[in-house]
N, C-alpha and C positions, 0 to 999 in steps of 0.2 A: 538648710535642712535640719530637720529637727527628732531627737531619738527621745525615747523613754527609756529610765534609767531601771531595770530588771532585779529586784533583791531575787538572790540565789542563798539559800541560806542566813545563818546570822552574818557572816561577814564579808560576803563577794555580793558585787554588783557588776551589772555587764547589762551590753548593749546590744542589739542587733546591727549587720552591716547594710546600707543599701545596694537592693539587688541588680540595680544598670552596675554601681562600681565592679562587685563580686564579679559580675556575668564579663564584663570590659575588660577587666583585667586573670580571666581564669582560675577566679580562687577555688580551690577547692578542698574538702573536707581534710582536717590534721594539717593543711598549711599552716606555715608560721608568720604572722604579720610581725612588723616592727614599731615597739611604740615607743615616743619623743615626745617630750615634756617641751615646752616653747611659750615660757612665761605663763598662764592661765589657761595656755590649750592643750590638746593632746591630739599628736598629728601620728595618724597608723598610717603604714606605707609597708606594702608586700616584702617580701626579704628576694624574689625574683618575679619577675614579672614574663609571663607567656601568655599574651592575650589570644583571643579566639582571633582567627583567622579572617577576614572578613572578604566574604563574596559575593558577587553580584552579575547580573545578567544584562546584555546590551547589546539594543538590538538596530541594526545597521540596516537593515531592507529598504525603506524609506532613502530618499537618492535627494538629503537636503544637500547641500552644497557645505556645510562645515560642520556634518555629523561625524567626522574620522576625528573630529577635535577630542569630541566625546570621550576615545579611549586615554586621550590626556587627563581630561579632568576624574574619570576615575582613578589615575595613576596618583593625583595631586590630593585628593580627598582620602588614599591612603587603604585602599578597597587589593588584599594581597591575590585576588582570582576573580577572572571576570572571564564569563562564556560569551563570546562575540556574535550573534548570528547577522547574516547577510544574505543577498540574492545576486550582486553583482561579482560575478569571477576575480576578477582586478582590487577588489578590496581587498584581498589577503596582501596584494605588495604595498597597499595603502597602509595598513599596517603593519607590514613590517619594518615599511620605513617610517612611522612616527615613533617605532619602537627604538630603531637603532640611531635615530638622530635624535630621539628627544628624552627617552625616558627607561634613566640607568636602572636595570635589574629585571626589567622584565623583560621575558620572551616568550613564544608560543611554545605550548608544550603538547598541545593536541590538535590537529587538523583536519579538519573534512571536506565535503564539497562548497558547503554553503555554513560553516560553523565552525569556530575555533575557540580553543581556549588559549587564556592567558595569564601569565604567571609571575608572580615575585620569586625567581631562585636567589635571589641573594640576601635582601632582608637587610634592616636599616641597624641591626645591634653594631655594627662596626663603623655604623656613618655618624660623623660627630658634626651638629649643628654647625657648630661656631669654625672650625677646619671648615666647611662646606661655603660659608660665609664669606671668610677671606678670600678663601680659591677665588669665588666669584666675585670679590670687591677687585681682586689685583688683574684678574680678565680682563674686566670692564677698564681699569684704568691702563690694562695694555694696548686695551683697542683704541684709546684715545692717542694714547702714544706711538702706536705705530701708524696708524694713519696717518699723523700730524706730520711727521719723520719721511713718509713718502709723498704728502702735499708738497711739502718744504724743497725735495728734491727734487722734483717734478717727475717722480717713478711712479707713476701713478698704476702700473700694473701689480705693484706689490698689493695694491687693494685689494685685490683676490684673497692675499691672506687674510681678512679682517672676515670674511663668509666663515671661511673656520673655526674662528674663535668667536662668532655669535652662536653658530651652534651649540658648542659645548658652553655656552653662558645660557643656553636654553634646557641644558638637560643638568646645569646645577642649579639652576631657579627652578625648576619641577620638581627636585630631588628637595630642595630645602621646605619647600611647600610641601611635598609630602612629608618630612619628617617632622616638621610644626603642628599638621590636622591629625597624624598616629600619635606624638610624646607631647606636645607643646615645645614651650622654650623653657627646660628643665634650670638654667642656668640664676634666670630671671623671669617666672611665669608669668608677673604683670605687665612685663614687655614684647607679649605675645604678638599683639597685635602691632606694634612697630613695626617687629621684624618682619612679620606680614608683608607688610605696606614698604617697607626699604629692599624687600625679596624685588616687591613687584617697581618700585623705582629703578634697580640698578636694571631688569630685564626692558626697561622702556629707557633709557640710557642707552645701553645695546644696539639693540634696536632701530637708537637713531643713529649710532656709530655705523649700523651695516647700512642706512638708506642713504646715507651721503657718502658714503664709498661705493653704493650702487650706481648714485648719480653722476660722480667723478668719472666713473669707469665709460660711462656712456658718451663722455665728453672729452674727449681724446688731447686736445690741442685746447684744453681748456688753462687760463694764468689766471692763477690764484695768488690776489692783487696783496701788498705787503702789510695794509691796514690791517683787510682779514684775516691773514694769516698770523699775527699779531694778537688779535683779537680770539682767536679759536686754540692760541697757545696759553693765554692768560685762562678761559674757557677751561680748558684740561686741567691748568694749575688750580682752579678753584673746584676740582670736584677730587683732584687727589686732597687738596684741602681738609673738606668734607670726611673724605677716608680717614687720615689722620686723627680727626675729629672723633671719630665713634670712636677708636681704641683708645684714645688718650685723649679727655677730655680737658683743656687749657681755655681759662675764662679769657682771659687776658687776648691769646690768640682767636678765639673766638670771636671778642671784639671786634679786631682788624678783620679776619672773615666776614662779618658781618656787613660792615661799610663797604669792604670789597667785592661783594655780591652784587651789590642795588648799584656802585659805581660803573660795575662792566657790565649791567644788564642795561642800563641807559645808554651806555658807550655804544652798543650792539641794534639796538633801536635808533639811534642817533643815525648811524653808518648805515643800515638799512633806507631809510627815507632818501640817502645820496647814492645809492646803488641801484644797477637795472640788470637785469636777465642773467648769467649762472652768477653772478655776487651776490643778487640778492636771495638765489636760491641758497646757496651754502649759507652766507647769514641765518639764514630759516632756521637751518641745523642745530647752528652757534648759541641763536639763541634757543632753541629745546634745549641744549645741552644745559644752559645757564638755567634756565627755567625748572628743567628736571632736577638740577643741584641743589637748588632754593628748597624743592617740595625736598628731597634726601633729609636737608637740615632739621624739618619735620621730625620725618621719624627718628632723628639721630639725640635731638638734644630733649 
């Protein structure tokens, strides 16, 4: 973006601002901006920031089969009010419940027969990216770890607890999605898109933590043979790995990470091809989990 430089007198020069910023961020007249000198540039940044409020309209009549998604991804794209209209009666507890299983802060705050509003009452100034990150890195590596823990015993009803802690890995991966598309990643802005992409790895992680605890649960009198169970331990060890790896970065350890990826991902394919019916399912698992940790390493290094 390119400004012309404005003489005001014999000795001030000044610039215009561009008006998406101004408008984005609520400046307005007798605001004080802050200006930073940073080698050859000069970087203005508001002294507080109250953007405009942003609202939108969605409209639910239409009876598609994954249109209640919808109020997800406005929740995700950072949109603080959305007027909901419908025709179907039953849609108000459709959304209530994607509200209260998936996406922290908003509730209805107006209701009618065929039309609801919906609302951001809490507001992201107190949600800290990187707090919101961990949360959800150490979730995800608990769901590894407690499933493994009741494979291992053969309590296989404790799986029911792993349903619970995917949901709340589903409403801190919408909450970090939304505060990436309203602030960016203030921390490191060029890592924006990483973090993107390692939001959306650790929720498909997840994800396959709850399908093979789904599948476990369905199969009562199922023996989960010691090769794999071996194999889906070292599995969990290489994705806490991974963890480790984005907060403290060690070349050296990395290294051995790296050989140790591609060795248990062969080992997992190997054992698969001598396996039949629920071995080779849970293998499936084992290896997304391997797979999904490779693509993690992605966005991490």
């Amino acid at each position: 973006m390119r400004r012309k430089i404005i003489q005001i007198g014999d000795f001030t020069k000044s610039i215009t601002l561009p008006k998406g910023w101004v408008t984005k961020l609520n400046i307005q007249k007798g605001d004080e901006v802050i200006l930073e000198e940073e080698g050859n540039k000069l970087v203005i940044s508001p002294t507080s920031i109250s953007p405009l409020k942003k609202k939108a309209s969605l409209d639910l009549s239409k009876k598609y089969e994954y249109n209640i998604r919808l109020t997800k991804t406005m929740y995700r794209c950072g949109y603080d009010e959305v007027a909901v209209q419908f025709d179907d009666a039953d849609m108000i507890n459709k959304i209530q419940n994607v509200l209260s299983e998936q996406l922290v802060g908003f509730e209805i705050i107006d209701q009618e027969e065929k039309r609801c509003v919906v609302k951001d009452i809490v507001g992201e100034s107190e949600s800290d990216i990187n707090t919101i990150l961990r949360r959800l890195f150490l979730l995800t590596l608990s769901m590894g770890k407690e499933s493994y823990d009741a494979i291992s015993s053969n309590d296989l009803k404790r799986l029911n607890e792993i349903q619970a802690m995917e949901r709340m890995n589903n409403k801190l991966c919408n909450l970090c999605e939304r505060i990436l598309n309203k602030k960016g990643y203030e921390k490191e802005p060029i890592k924006m898109l990483f973090i993107h992409a390692l939001t959306k790895e650790l929720e498909q992680i997840a994800d396959n933590y709850r399908d093979l605890c789904k599948y476990l649960l369905t199969r009562e009198k199922v023996k989960v043979s010691e090769d794999i169970l071996k194999t889906y331990k070292e599995a969990n060890e290489l994705f806490n790995e991974a963890y480790k790896l984005f907060y403290n970065i060690d070349y050296a350890f990395l290294s051995k990470h790296k050989n140790k990826k591609w060795i248990l991902k062969k080992k997992a394919y190997d054992l698969l091809s001598k396996k039949k019916g629920d071995d080779q399912i849970i293998l499936h698992h084992i290896i997304i989990l391997i797979l999904k940790t490779i693509h993690l390493d992605e966005s991490i290094i």
